[in-house]
NUPAKOL-619117 format. One record per residue: y, z negated, x negated of N, C-alpha, C in turn; residue in three letters. Coordinates in pm, whole numbers, padded with zeros to 5 digits, always signed. Atoms other than C-alpha are relative to their C-alpha. Last residue first. Example, Ala and Ser with C-alpha at 12.3 -4.5 7.8 and 13.67 -1.06 7.14 Angstrom:
// NUPAKOL-619117
-00119+00006+00082-00106-00714-01367+00109-00073+00077ser;-00119+00000-00089-00450-00780-01230+00120+00000-00090ala;
// end
This chain:
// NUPAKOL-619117
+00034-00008-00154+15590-11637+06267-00092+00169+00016unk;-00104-00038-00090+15670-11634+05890-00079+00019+00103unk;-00024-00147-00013+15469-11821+05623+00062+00040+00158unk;-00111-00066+00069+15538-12186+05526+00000+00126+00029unk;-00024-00001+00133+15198-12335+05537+00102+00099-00010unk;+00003+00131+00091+15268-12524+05875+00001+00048-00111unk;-00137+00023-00009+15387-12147+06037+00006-00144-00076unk;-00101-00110+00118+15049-12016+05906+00165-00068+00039unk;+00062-00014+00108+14857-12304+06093+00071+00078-00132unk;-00032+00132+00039+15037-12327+06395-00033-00031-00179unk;-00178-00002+00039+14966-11929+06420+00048-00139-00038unk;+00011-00085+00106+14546-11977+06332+00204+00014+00021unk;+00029+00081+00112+14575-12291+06594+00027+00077-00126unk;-00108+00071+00016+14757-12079+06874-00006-00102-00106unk;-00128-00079-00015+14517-11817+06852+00115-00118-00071unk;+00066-00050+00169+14199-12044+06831+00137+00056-00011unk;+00022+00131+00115+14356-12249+07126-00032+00041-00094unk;-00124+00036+00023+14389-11880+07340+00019-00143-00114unk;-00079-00095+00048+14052-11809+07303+00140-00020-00044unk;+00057-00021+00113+13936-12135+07409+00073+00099-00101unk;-00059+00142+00076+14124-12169+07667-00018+00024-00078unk;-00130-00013-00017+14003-11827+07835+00094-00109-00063unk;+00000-00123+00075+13642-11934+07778+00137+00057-00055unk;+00073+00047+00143+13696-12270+07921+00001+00094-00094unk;-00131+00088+00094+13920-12130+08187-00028-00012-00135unk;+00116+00063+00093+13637-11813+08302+00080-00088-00073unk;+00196+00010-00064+13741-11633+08586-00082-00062-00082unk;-00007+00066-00129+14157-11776+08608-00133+00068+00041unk;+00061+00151-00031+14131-11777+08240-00005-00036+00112unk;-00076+00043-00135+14080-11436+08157-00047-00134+00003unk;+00099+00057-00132+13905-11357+07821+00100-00053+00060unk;+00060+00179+00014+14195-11232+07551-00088-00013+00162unk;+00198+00000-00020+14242-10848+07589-00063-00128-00096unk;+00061-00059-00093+14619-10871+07408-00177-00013-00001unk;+00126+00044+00017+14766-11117+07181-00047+00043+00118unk;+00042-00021-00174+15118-10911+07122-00128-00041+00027unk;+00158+00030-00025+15313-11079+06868-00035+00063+00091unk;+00062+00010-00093+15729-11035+06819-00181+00039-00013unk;+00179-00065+00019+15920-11132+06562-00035+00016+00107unk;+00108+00181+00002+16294-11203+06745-00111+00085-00078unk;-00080+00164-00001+16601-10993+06837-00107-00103-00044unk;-00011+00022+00115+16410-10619+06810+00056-00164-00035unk;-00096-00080+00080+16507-10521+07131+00023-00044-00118unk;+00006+00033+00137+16277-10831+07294+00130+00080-00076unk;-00082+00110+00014+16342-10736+07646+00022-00064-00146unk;-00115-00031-00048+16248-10350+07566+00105-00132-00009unk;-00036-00045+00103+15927-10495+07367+00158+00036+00028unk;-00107+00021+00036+15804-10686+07611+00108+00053-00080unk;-00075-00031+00137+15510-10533+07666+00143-00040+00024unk;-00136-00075-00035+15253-10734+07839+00088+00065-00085unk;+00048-00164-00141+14870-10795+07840+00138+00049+00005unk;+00089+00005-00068+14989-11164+07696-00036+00146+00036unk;+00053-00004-00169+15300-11202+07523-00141+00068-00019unk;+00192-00057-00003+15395-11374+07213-00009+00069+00118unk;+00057-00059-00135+15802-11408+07123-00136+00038-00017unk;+00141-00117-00019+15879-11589+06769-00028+00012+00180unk;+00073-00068+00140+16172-11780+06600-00089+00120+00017unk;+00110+00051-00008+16422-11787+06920-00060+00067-00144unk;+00009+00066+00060+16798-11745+06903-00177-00089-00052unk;-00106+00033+00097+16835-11555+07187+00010-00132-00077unk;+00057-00049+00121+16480-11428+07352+00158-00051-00134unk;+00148+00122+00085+16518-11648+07635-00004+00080-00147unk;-00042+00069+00031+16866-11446+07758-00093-00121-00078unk;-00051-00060+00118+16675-11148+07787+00076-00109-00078unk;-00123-00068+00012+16505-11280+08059+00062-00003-00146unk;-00022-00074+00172+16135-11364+08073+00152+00097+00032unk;-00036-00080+00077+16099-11513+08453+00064+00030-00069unk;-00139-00085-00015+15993-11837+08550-00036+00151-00097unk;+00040-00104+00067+15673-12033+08653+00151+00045+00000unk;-00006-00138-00043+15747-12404+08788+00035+00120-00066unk;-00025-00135+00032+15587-12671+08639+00064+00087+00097unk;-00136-00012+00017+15589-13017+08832+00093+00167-00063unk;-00061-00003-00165+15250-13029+08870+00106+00031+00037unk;-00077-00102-00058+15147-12936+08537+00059+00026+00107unk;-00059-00019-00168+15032-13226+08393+00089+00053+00005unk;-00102-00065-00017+14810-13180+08057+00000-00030+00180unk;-00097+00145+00018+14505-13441+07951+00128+00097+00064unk;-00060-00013+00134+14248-13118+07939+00097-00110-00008unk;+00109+00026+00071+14083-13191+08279+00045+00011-00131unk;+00019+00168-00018+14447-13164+08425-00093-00017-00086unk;-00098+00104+00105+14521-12831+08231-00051-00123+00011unk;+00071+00013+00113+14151-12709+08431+00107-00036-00136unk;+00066+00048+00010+14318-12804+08756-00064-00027-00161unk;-00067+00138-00001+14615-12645+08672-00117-00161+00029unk;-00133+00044+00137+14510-12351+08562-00008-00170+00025unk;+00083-00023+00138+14206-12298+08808+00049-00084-00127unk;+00099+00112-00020+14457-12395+09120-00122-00002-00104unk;+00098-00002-00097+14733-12142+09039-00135-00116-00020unk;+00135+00019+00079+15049-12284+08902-00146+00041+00087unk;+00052+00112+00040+15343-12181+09150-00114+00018-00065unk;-00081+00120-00035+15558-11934+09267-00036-00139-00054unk;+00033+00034-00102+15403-11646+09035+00080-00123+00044unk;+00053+00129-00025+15615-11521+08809-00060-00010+00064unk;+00012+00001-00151+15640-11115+08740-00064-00142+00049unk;-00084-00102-00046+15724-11053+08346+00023-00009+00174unk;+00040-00123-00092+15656-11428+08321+00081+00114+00019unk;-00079-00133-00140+15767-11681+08133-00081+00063-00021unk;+00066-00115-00098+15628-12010+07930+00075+00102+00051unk;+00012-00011-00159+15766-12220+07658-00004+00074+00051unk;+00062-00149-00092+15686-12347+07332+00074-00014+00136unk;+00042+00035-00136+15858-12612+07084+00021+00123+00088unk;+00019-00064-00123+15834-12618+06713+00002-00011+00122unk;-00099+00018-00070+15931-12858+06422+00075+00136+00100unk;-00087-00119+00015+15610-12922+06307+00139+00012+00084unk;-00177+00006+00026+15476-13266+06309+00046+00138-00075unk;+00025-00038+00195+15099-13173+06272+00140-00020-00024unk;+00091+00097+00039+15050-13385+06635+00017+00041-00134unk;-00064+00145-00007+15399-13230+06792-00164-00065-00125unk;-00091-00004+00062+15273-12870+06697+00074-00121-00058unk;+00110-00008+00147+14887-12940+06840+00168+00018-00091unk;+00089+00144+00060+15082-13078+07165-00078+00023-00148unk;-00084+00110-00022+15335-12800+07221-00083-00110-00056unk;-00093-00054+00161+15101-12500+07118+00074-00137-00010unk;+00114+00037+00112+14832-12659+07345+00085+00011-00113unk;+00034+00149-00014+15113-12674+07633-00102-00031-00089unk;-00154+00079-00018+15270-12344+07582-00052-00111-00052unk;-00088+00029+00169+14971-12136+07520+00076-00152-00026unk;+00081+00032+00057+14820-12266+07849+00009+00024-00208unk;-00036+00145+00014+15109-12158+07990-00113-00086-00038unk;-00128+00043+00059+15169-11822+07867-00027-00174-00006unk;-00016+00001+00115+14791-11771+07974+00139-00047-00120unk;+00128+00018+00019+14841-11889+08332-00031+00028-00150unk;+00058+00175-00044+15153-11983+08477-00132+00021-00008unk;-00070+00154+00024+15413-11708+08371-00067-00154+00025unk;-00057+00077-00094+15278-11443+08592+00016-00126-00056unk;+00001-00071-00086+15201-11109+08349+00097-00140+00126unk;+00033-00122-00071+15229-11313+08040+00011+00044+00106unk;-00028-00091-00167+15483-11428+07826-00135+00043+00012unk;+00107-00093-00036+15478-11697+07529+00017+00045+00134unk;-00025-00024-00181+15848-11798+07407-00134+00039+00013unk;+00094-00125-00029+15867-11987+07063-00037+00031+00116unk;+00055-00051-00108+16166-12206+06974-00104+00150-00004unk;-00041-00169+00001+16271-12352+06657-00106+00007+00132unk;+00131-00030+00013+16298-12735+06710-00006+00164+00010unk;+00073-00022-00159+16676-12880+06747-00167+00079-00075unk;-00078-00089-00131+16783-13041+06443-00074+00035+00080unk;-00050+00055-00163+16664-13353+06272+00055+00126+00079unk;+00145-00010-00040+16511-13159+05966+00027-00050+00115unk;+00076-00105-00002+16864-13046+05840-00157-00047+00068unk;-00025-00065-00050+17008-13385+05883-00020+00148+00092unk;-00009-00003-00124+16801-13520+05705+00019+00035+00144unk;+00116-00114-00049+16793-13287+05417-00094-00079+00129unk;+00049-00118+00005+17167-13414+05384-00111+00065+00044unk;-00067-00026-00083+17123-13769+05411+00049+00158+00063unk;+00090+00049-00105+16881-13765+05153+00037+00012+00135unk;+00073-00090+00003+17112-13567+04943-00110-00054+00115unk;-00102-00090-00025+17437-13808+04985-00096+00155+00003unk;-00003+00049-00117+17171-14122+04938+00087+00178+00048unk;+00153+00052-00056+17058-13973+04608+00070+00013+00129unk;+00040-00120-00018+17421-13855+04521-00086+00019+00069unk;-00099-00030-00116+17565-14235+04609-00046+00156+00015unk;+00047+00080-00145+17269-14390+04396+00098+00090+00119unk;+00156-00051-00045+17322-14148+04110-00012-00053+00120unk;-00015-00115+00018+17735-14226+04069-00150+00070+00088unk;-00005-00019-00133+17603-14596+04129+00060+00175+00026unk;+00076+00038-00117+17415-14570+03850+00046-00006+00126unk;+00114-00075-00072+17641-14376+03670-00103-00062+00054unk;-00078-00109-00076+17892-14631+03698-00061+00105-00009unk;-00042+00004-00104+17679-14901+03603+00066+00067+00107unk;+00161+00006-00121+17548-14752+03295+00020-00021+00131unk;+00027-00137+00016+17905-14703+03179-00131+00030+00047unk;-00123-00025-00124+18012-15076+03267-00042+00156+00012unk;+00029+00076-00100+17669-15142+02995+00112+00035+00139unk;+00151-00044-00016+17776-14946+02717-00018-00011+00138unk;+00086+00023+00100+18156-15044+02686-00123+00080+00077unk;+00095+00056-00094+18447-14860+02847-00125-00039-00077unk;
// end
């Protein structure tokens, strides 16, 4: 085989690996989004104010996270503080409805947070688990109660962007 036919054939040798690795750590980054559960007491007030800041500050640093709410004891619906003070924040919650933290949420998830609650029984070890207790209430003080929670969920977004564990 001369010089030149021998260049050619590892070049395309390289080109077909290239593409055959690219394709590869495609794959891997296209999959589903590791899941993180926040709980508190009624599923539609701190959990969900996690949820929906964690969700939008995750999507904007392109992480490949996605939150969602329960309750040890749901309420039926978003209470009028929350949901008002989501709206004023760009978030629509109308449609939300609060659920309860079953055992079956914790399977296959990266990280469980809860609120004032202990989870620990439903958890049984299956996940990291967080507990961001005696945070300012947000259904007597949102702004305050936002706040709090948004520092939280920025300092975890933050360590899970540089690579360290939930």
């Amino acid at each position: 085989m001369h010089l030149t036919s021998l260049r050619h054939v590892l070049l395309i040798v390289a080109v077909a690996l290239g593409a055959q690795a690219t394709q590869s750590l495609a794959a891997e980054t296209a999959g589903e989004p590791k899941r993180v559960v926040f709980v508190c007491e009624h599923g539609s007030v701190k959990s969900l104010v996690a949820t929906v800041y964690f969700n939008r500050l995750a999507e904007q640093r392109g992480l490949p996270y996605r939150a969602m709410a329960r309750g040890t004891a749901p309420d039926s619906t978003v209470p009028s503080p929350v949901a008002e003070g989501l709206h004023g924040d760009g978030f629509d919650v109308a449609g939300f409805v609060p659920r309860l933290l079953r055992a079956s949420d914790i399977d296959g998830i990266a990280l469980i947070v809860s609120f004032d609650q202990d989870v620990t029984t439903t958890v049984g070890g299956r996940a990291p688990y967080r507990k961001w207790d005696d945070l300012p209430g947000v259904l007597t003080d949102y702004g305050r109660g936002r706040d709090a929670i948004v520092s939280h969920v920025d300092a975890l977004l933050s360590t899970l962007a540089g690579g360290g564990s939930p």
